[in-house]
N, C-alpha and C positions, 0 to 999 in steps of 0.2 A: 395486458402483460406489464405495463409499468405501473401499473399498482404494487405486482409483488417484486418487483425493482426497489420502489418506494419502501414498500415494507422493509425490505429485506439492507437496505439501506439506515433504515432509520437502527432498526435494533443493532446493527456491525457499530452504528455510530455509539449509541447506548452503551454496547456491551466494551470498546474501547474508551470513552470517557469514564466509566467507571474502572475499569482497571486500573488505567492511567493515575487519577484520583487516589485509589488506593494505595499502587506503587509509592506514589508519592509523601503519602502519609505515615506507611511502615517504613521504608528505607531509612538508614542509620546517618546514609552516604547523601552528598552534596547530588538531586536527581538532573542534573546539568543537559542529559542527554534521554530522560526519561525511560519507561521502559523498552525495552527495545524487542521481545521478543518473549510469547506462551506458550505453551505447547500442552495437547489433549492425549490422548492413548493415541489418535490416529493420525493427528497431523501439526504443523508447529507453522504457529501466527505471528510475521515476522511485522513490525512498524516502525516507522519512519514519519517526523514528523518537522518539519522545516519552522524557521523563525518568524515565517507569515501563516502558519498553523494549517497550511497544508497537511493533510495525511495519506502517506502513502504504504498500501499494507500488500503483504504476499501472502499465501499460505503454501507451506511445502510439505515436504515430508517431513518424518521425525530425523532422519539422520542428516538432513541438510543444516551446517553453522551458521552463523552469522553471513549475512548477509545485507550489512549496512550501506557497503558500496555499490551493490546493484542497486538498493530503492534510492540511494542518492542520485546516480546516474540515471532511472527513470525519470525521477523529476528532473533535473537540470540538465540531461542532453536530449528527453524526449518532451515532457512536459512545459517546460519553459521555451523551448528552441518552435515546440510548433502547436502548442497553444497559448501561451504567455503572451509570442511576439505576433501572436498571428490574428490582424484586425478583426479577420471572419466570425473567430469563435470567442465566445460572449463568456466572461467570468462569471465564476459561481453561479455555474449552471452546469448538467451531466455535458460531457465531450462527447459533441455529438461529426470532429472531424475525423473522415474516414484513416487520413495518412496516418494521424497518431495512433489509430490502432492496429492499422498496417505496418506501423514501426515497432511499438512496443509489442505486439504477437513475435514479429520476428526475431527480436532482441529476448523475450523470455525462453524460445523454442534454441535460442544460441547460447544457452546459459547450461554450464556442465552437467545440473543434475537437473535439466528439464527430460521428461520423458512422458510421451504422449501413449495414453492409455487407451486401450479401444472399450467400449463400452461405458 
């Protein structure tokens, strides 16, 4: 199964470096804060991307805005606060501690337009 982890990782990585790249090549505008946000027919691919090149991305529906503040607050009140500071778990490498994703679950599931789908 983490093969198609791997997989499934490497092309999100691909298919946002290229965007990125490109945004940055058309824009008229100073790209200061890069793209921040794509959207398909079915769903809209928000990113965040911090000044140590962190990325952290959402995908939501199409009628959710912006939402720069929440992936900010993922990484600097969940990601920094309990994998940054925390000796156990090893950088640059998948987070493999349980709290972080015990926290960030509950933090996305307390967020206005989460809503959990059956099936």
């Amino acid at each position: 199964m983490e093969c198609v982890y791997t997989t499934e990782f490497k092309l999100m990585y691909g298919m946002l470096f290229s965007i990125r790249s490109f945004v940055s090549k058309m824009s008229p505008l100073d790209m200061k804060d890069g793209f921040l946000a794509f959207q398909t027919s079915r769903y809209k691919l928000h990113y965040y991307e911090t000044p140590t090149g962190i990325k952290v991305v959402m995908n939501t529906d199409l009628g959710v805005g912006p939402i720069r503040d929440v992936l900010h607050h993922i990484y600097s009140a969940l990601y920094v606060e309990l994998v940054v500071k925390n000796p156990l778990c090893p950088l640059g490498q998948t987070v493999q501690s349980e709290l972080f994703r015990s926290r960030l679950d509950s933090y996305v599931r307390s967020l206005s337009f989460f809503s959990a789908r059956a099936g």
